[in-house]
Rosetta silent file (secondary structure, phi, psi, omega in degrees, C-alpha in Angstrom):
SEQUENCE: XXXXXXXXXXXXXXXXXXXXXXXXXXXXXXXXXXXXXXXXXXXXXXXXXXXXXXXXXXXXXXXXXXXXXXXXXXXXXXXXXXXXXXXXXXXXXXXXXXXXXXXXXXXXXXXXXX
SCORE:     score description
SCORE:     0.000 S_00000001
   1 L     0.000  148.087  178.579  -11.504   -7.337   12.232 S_00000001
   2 E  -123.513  124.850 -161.127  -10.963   -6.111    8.681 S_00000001
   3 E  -125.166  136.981  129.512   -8.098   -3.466    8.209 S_00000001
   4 E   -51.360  137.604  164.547   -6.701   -1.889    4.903 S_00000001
   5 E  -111.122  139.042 -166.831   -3.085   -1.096    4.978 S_00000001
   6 E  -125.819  137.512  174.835   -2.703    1.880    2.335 S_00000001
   7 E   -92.174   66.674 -173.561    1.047    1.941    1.327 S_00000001
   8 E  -102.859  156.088 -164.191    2.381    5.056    0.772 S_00000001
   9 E  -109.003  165.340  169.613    6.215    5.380   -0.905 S_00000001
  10 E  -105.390  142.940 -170.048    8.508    8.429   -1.728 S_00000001
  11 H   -51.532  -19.463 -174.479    8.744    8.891   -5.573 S_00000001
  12 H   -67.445  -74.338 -167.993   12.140    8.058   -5.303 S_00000001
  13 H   -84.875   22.979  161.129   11.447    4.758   -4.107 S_00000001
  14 H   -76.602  -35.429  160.967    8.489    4.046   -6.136 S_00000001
  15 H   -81.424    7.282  155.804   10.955    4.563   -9.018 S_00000001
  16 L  -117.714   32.036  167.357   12.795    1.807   -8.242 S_00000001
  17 L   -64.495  -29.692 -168.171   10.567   -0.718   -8.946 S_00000001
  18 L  -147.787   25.706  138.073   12.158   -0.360  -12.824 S_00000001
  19 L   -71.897  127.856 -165.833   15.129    0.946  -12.089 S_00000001
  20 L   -85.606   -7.971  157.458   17.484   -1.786  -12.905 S_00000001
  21 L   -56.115  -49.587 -170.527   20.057   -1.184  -10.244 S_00000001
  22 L   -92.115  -12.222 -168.916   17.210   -0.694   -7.247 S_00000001
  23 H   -84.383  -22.921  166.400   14.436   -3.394   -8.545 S_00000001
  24 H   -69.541  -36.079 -172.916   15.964   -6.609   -7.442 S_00000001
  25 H   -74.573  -41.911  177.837   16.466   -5.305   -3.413 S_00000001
  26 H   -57.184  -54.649 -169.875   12.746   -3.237   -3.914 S_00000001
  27 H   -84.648   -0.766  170.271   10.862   -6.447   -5.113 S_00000001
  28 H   -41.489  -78.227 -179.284   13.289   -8.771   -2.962 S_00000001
  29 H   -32.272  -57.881  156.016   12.290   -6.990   -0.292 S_00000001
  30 H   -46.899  -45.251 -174.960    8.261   -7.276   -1.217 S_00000001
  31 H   -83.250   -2.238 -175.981    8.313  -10.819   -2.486 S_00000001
  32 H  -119.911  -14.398  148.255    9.510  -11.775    1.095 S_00000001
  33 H   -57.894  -51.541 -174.600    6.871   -9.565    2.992 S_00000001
  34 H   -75.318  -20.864  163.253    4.164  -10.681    1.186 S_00000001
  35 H   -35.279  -73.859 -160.979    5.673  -14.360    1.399 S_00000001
  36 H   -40.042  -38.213 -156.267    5.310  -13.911    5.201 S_00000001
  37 H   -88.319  -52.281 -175.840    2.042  -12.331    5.016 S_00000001
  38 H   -52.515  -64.663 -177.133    0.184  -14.883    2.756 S_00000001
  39 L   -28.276  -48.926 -164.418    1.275  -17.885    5.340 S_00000001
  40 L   -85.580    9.425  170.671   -0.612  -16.161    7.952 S_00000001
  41 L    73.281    6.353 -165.587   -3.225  -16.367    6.240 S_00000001
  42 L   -65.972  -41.968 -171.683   -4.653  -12.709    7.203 S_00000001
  43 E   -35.446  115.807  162.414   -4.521  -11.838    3.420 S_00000001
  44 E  -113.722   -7.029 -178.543   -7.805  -11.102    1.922 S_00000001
  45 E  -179.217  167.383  161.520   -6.960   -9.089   -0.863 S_00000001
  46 E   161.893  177.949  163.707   -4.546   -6.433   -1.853 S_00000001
  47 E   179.082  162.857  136.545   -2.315   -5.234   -5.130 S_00000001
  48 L   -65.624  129.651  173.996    0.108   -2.612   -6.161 S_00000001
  49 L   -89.194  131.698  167.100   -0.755    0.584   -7.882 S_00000001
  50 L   -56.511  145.257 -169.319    0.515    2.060  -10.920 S_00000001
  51 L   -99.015 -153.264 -132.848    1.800    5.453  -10.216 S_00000001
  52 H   -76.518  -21.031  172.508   -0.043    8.969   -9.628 S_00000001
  53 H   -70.473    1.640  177.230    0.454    9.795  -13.635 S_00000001
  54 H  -108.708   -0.153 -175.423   -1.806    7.084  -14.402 S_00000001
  55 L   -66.437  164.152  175.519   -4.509    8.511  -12.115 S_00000001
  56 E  -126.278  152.945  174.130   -8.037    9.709  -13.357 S_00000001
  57 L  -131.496  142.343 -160.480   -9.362   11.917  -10.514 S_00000001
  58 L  -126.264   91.740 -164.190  -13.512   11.906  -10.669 S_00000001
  59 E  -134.587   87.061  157.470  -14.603   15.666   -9.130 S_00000001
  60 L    67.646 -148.516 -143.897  -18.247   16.610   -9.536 S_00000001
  61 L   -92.955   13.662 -168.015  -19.317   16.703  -13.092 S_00000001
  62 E  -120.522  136.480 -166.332  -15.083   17.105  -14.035 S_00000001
  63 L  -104.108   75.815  170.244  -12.877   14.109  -15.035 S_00000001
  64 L   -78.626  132.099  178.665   -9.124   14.954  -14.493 S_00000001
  65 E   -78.287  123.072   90.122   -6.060   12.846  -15.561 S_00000001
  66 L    69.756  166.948  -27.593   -3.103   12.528  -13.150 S_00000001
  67 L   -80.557  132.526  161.903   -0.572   13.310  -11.188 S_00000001
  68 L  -107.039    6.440 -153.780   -2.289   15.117   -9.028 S_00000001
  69 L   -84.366  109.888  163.972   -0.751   14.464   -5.846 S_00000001
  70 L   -76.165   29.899 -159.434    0.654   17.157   -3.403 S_00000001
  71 L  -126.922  145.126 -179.476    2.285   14.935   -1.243 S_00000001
  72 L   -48.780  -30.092 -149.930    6.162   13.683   -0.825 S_00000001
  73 E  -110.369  174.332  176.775    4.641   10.106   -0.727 S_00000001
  74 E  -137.220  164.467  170.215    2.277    8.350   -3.230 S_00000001
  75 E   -94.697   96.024  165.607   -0.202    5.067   -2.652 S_00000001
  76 E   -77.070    4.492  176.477    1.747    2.951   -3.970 S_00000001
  77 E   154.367  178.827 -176.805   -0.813   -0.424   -3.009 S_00000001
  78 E  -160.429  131.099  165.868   -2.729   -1.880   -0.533 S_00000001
  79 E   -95.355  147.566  165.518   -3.326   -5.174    1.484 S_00000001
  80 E  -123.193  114.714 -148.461   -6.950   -5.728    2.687 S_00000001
  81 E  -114.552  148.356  172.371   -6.533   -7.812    5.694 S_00000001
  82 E  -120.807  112.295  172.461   -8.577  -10.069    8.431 S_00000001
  83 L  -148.770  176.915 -163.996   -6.819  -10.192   11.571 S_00000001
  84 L   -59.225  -41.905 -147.260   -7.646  -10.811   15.601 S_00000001
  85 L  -168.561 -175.143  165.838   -7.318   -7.209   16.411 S_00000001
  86 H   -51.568  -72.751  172.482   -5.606   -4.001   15.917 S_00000001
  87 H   -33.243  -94.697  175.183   -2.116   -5.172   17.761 S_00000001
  88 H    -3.835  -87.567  174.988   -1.901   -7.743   15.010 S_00000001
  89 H   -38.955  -50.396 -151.460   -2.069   -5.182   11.801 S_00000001
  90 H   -85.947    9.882  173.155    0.124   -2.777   13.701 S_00000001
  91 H  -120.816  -20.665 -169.542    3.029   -5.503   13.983 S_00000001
  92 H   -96.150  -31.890  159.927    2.482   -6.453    9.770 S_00000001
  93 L   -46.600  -42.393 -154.498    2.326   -2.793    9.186 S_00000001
  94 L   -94.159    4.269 -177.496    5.580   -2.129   10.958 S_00000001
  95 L  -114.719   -9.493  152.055    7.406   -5.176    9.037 S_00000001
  96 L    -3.579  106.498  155.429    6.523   -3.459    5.762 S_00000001
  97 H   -47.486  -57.050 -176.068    9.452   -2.769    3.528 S_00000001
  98 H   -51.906    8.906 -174.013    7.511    1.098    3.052 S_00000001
  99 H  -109.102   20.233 -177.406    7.554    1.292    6.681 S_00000001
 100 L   -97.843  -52.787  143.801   11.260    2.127    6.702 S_00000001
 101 L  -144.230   53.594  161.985   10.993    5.277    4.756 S_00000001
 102 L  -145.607 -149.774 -165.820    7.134    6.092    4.101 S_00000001
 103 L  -102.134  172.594  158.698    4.079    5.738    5.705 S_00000001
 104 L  -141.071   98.775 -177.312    1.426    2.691    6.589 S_00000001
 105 E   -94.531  153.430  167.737   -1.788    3.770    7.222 S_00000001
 106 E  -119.157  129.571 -177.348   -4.209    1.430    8.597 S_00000001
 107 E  -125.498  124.759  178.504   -7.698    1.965    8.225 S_00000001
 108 E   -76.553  159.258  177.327  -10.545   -0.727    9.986 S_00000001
 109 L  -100.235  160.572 -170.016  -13.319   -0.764    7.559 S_00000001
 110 L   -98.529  118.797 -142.440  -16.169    0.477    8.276 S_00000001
 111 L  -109.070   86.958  147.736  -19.020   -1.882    9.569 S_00000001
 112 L    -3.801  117.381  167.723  -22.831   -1.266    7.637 S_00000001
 113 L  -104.723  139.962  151.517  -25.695   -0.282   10.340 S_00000001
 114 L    91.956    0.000    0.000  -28.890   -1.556    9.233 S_00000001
């Protein structure tokens, strides 16, 4: 089955990606998930996003620039993953560094009729 995991972070710790105090334990922390994650070979894609001030939002004929987001957390990235099942994602989700204090959503993609 093929699941996105959509990452989202609280601005705080989205800012410490280049904070120079917090960015070695944030990308420590990353470089040793995605280590893990790569091995199993599940990986099919994935990247980290720039954040919500770099967005373009696309609304009917109107093209707004960024941040638009009304939410504590931002999408800070995404893996797009091939795994056995559900059970699977839902144990790689929960080993996350963002799964400590944000969200993980997992979304199955959605599988073309016809």
């Amino acid at each position: 089955m093929k699941v996105t995991m959509l990452i989202h972070e609280a601005p705080e710790d989205v800012a410490a990606r280049t904070d120079p105090a917090r960015a070695p334990a944030y990308w420590g922390a990353w470089k040793a998930y995605a280590d893990a994650l790569a091995q199993t070979g599940f990986v099919q894609g994935g990247a980290g996003l720039q954040g919500p001030e770099t967005a373009t939002l696309i609304h009917g004929d109107r093209v707004l620039d960024g941040p638009y987001s009304e939410t504590r957390e931002q999408l800070g990235g995404y893996f797009t993953l091939e795994v056995p099942d559900l059970e699977t994602a839902k144990a790689w989700a929960a080993r996350c560094p963002a799964a400590a204090l944000g969200t993980i959503e997992l979304r199955p993609h959605l599988v073309m009729m016809g």
